[in-house]
C-alpha positions as CSV (number, residue, x, y, z in Angstrom):
1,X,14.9,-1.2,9.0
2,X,16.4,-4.0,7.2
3,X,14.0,-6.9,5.5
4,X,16.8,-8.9,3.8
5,X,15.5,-8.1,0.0
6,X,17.5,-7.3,-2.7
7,X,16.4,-4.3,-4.3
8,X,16.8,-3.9,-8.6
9,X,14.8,-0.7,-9.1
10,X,12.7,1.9,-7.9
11,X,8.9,2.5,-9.3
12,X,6.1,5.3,-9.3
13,X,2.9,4.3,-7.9
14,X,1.3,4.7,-10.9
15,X,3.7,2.8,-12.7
16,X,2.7,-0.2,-10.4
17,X,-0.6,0.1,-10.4
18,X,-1.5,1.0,-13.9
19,X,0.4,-2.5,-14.2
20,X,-2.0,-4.7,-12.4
21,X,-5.2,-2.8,-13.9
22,X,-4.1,-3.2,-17.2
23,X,-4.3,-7.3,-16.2
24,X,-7.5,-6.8,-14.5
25,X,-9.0,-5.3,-17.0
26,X,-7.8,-8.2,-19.2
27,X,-5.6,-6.0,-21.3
28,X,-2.7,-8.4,-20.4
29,X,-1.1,-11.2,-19.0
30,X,-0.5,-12.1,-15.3
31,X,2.9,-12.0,-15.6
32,X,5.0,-8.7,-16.9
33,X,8.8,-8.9,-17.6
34,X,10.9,-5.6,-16.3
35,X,13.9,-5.3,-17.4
36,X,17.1,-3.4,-15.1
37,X,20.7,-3.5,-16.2
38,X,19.9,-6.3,-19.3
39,X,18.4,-8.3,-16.3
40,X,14.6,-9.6,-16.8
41,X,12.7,-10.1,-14.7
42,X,9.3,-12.0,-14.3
43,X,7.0,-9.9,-11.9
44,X,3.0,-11.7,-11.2
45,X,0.5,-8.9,-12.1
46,X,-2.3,-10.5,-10.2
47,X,-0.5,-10.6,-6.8
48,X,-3.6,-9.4,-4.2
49,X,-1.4,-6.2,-2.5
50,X,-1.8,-4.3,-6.1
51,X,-5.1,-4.6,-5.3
52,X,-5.0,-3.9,-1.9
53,X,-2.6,-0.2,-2.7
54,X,-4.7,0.6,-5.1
55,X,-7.5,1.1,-3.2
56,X,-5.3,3.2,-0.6
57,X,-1.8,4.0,0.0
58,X,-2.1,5.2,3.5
59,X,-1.5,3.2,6.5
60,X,-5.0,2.5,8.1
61,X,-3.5,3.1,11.7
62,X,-1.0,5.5,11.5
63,X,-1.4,7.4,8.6
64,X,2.0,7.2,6.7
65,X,2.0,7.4,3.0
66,X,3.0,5.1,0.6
67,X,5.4,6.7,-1.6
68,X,7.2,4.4,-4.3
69,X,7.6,0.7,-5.3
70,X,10.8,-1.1,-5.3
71,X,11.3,-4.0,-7.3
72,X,12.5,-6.5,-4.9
73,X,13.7,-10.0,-4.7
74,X,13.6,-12.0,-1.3
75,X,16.7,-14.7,-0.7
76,X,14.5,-17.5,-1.6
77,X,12.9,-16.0,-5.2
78,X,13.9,-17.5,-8.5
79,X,16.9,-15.4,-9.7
80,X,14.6,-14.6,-12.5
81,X,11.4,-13.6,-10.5
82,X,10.9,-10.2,-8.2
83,X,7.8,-8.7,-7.0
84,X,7.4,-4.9,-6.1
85,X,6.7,-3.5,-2.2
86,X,5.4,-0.2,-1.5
87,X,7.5,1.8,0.6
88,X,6.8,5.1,2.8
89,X,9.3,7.1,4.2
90,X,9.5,7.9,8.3
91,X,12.1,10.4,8.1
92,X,14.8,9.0,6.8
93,X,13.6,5.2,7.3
94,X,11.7,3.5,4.6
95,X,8.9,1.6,6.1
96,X,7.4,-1.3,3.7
97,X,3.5,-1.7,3.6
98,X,1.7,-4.8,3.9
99,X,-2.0,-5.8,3.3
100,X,-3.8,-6.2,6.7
101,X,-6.1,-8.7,7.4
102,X,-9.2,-6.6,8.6
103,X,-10.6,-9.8,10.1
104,X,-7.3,-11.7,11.4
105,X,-7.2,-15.4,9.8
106,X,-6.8,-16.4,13.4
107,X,-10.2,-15.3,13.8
108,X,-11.7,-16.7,11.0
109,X,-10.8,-14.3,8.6
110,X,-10.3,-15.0,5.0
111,X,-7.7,-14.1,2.3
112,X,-10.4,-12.1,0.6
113,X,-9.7,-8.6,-0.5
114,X,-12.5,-7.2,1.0
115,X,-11.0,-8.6,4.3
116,X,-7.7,-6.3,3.2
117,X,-6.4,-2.9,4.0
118,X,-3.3,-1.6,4.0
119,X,-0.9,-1.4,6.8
120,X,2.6,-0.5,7.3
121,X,4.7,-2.9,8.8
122,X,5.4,-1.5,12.2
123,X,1.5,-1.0,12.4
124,X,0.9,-4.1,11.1
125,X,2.9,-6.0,13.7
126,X,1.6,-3.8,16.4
127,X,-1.5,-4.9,15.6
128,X,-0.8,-8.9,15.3
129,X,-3.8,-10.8,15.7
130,X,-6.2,-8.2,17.0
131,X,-8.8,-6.1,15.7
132,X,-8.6,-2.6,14.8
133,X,-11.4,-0.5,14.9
134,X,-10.4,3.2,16.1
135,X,-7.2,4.4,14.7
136,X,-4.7,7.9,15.1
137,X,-6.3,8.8,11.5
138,X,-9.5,9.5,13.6
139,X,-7.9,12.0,15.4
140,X,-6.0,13.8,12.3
141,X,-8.0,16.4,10.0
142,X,-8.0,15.7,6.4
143,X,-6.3,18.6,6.1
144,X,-2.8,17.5,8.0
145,X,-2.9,14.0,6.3
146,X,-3.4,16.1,2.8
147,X,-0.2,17.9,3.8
148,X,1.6,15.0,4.7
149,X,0.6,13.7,0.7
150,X,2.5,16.9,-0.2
151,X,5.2,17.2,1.3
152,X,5.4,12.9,0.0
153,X,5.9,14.7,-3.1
154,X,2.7,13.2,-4.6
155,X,1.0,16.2,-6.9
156,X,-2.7,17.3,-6.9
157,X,-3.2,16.2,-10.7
158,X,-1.9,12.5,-9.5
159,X,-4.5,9.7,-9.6
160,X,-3.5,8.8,-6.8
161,X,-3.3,11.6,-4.8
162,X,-6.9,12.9,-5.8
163,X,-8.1,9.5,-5.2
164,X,-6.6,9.5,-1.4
165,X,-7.7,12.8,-0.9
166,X,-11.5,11.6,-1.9
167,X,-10.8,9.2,0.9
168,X,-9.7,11.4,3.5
169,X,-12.6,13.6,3.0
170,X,-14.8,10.6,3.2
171,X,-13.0,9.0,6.7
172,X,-13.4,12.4,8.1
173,X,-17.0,12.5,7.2
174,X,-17.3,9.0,8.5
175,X,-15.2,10.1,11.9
176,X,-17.9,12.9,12.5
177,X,-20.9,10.9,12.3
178,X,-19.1,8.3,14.5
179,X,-18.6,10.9,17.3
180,X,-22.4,12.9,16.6
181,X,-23.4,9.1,17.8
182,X,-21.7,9.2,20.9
């Protein structure tokens, strides 16, 4: 799938993410200069999706796994500015991830990041401006998703891959007592 960006780099998630703690924490500014082929560019640490991946790298509905970041630039971005997207990988398609509005805007909800999750595009516009509540990740088993991390590449001493998997086991947990109610 095309999305008309020009892409200058690939990233780690880590890489990305360590980024925008280290301005939340206050440890630096909102802006970071990254530098490819002598190039700089300005990337804004603060952007709200950092904060968004870093609380999950797996697409809400379908389960797909953020893998890497590219450093991107869109047709209309200052020659000197980029920002990074996380990408998955369907095979051999990369799919880009988006943050979800939870609550869509055109139902009153806000650009908050507690009304965030991510999504992966296709999901994402699948969804449009509905609500989703029950999703195909309530139907895998932690284990299958855990797999899925593996074979991403993303190792069991990652941060981020202990950190999903903490999740998983959680959602699960949260799945079970959903159906025990029913």
């Amino acid at each position: 799938m095309s999305y008309n960006l020009k892409t200058l780099g690939q990233f780690s998630i880590d890489q990305v993410l360590d980024m925008h703690a280290e301005w939340e924490m206050g440890a630096a500014d909102k802006k970071a200069t990254f530098c490819i082929e002598n190039l700089a560019y300005e990337v804004n640490r603060s952007s709200q999706r950092y904060g968004v991946f870093s609380a999950s790298i797996l697409c809400f509905a379908c389960g797909l796994v953020g893998e890497y970041f590219l450093l991107q630039q869109s047709p209309n971005d200052s020659p000197k500015k980029a920002h990074f997207n996380l990408y998955g990988k369907l095979f051999d398609e990369e799919i880009l991830f988006t943050k979800d509005h939870i609550m869509p805007k055109s139902k009153g909800g806000s650009d908050n990041i507690l009304n965030y999750r991510t999504m992966c595009l296709r999901c994402n516009m699948a969804k449009a401006d509905n609500e989703l509540l029950v999703t195909p990740l309530d139907i895998l088993s932690a284990r299958q998703v855990k797999e899925q991390l593996k074979l991403a590449g993303i190792a069991r001493t990652n941060t981020s891959y202990n950190k999903m998997s903490n999740q998983l086991d959680w959602l699960v947990d949260q799945v079970n007592k959903i159906r025990d109610i029913k």
